[in-house]
C-alpha positions as semicolon CSV with decimal commas, in nm:
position;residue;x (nm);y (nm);z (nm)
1;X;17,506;-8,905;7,200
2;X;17,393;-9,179;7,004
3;X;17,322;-9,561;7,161
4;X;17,595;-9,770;7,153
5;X;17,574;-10,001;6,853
6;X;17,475;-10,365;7,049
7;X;17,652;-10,701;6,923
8;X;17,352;-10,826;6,743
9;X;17,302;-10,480;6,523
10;X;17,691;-10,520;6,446
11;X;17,582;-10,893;6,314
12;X;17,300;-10,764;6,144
13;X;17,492;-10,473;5,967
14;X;17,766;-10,712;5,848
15;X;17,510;-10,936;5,707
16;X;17,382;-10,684;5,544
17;X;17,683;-10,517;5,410
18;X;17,803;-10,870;5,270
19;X;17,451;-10,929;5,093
20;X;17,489;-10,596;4,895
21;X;17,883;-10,656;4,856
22;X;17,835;-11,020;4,708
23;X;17,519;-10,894;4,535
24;X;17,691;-10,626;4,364
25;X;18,066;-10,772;4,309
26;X;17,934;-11,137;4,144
27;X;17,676;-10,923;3,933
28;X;17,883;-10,619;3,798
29;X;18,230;-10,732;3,920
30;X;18,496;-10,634;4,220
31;X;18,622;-10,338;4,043
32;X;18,324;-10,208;3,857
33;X;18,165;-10,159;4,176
34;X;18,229;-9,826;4,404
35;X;18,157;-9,838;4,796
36;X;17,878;-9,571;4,734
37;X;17,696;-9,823;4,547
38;X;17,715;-10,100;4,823
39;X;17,661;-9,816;5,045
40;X;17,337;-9,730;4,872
41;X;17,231;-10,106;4,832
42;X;17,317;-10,207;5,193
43;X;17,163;-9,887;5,333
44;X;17,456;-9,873;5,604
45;X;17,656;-9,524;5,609
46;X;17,993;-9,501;5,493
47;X;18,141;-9,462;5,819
48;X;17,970;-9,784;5,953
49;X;18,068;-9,981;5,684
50;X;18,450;-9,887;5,710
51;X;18,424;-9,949;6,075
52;X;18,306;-10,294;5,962
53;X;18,600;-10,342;5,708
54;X;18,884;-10,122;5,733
55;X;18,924;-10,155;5,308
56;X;18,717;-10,264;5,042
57;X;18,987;-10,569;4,992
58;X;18,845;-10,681;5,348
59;X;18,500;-10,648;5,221
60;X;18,565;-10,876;4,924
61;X;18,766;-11,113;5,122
62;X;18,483;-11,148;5,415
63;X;18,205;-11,208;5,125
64;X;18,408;-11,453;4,985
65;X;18,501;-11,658;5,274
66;X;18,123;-11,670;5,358
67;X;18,006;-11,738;5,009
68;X;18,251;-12,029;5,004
69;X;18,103;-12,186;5,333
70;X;17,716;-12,157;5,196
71;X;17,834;-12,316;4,828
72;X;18,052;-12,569;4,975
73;X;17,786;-12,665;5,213
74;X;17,502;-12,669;4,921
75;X;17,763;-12,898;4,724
76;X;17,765;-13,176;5,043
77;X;17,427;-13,150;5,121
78;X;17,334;-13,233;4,750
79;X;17,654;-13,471;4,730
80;X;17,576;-13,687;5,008
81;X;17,230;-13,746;4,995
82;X;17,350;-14,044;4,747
83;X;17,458;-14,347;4,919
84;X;17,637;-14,536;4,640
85;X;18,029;-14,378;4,636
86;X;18,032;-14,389;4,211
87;X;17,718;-14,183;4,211
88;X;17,785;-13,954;4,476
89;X;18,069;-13,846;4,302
90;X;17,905;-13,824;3,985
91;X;17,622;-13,625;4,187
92;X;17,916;-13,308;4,186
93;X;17,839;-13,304;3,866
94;X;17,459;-13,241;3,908
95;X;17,505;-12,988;4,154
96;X;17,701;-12,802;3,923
97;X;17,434;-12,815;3,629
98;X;17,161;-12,676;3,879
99;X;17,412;-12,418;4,000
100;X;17,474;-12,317;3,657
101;X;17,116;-12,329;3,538
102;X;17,052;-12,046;3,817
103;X;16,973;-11,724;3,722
104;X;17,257;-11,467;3,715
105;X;17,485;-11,740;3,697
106;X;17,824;-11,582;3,641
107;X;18,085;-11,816;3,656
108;X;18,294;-11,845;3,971
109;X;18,302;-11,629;4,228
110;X;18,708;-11,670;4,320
111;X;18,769;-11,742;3,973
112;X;18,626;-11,370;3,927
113;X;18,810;-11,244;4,208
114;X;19,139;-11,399;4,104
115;X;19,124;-11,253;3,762
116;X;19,038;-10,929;3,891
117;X;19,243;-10,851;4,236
118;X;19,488;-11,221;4,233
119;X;19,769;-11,050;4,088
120;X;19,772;-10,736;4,290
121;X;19,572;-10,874;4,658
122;X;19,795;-11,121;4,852
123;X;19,448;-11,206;5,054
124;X;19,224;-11,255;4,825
125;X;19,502;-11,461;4,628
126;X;19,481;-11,647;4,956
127;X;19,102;-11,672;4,967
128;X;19,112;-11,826;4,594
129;X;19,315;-12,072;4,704
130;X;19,195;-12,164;5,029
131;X;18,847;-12,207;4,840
132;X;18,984;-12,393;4,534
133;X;19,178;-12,637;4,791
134;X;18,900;-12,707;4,978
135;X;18,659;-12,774;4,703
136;X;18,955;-13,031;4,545
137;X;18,952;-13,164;4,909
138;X;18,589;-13,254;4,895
139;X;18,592;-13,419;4,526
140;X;18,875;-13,624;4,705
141;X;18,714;-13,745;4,971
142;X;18,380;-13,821;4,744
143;X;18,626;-14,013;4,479
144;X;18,879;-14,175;4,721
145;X;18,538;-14,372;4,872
146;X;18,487;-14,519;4,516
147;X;18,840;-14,714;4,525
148;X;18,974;-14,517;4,195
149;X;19,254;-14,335;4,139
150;X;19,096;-14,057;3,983
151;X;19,084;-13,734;4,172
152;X;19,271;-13,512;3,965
153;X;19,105;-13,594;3,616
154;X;18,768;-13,547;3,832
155;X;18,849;-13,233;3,973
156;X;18,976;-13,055;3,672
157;X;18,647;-13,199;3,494
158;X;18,492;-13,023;3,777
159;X;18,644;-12,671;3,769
160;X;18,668;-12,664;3,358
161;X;18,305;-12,697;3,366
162;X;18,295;-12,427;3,562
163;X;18,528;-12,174;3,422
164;X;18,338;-12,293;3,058
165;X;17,998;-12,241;3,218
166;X;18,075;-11,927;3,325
167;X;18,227;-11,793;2,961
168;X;17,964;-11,944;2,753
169;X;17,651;-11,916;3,001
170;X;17,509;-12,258;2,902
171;X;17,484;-12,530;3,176
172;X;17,539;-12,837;2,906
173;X;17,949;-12,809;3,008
174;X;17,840;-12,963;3,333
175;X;17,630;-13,296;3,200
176;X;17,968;-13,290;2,928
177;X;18,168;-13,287;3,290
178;X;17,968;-13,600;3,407
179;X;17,992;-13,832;3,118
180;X;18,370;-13,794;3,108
181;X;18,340;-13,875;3,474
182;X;18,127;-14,131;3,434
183;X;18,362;-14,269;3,188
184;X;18,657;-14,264;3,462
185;X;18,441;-14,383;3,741
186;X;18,321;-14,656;3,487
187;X;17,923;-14,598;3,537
188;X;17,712;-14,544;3,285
């Protein structure tokens, strides 16, 4: 009979399993991707991994949720480093052109997910939203410290940079992204 699997190997195995998921899924894609090949790339049997997520739609939903709190923490780290409140908003913008510049950049991660499983996964419909509403809730808070009205038009300046970063594979949408929102921040 085999040792009872400890708390810490069950941490370790997850961690794992949700390197080779995220690895795989923001590389190739959600549905391009089998559960032989993260198998094979997490080195954790089948039967483990489905002990660890009942369904590949948990899989994908557990990555993302812990891919969201390692890029939204990246973004606030960067973000409030900078003292003055019209720069540190404008310092989203940065973030984003180093993000983008990374290589293997391939867009966004939920934005991927939504266009792939949104329509047909009420959870990881959920997790899109619960990442994209937190990320708007951060550009608010950085913008609502500068005094303007301006959190929408910096937001969607935000996420089209994204979504046009991702398509074309050039960072330049994100120092486009920052002019315009130096323009509405009114630094220059």
């Amino acid at each position: 009979m085999p040792a009872p699997i400890t708390e810490e190997q069950s941490r370790l195995d997850r961690d794992a399993l949700l390197d080779a998921a995220e690895r795989l899924f923001y590389q190739h894609g959600i549905q391009a991707v089998g559960m032989d090949e993260v198998r094979a790339a997490s080195g954790l049997p089948l039967k483990r991994i489905y002990r660890l997520f009942a369904a590949k739609e948990d899989l994908v939903v557990a990555m993302l949720k812990r891919r969201d709190q390692r890029w939204r923490a990246s973004l606030t780290a960067h973000v409030e480093a900078v003292v003055d409140p019209r720069e540190r908003a404008l310092a989203i913008f940065d973030w984003l052109a180093e993000w983008f510049a990374e290589p293997g950049f391939r867009g966004c991660a939920w934005i991927n997910a939504h266009g792939e499983l949104g329509p047909s996964s009420e959870a990881v419909l959920a997790e899109v939203r619960s990442h994209k509403q937190a990320f708007h809730d951060q550009i608010a808070e950085w913008v609502h410290a500068t005094g303007l009205a301006v959190v929408e038009p910096v937001f969607l300046l935000a996420e089209g940079a994204i979504v046009t970063a991702g398509i074309s594979g050039d960072p330049a949408p994100a120092r486009h992204a920052r002019a315009a929102a130096a323009t509405l921040l009114g630094t220059h």
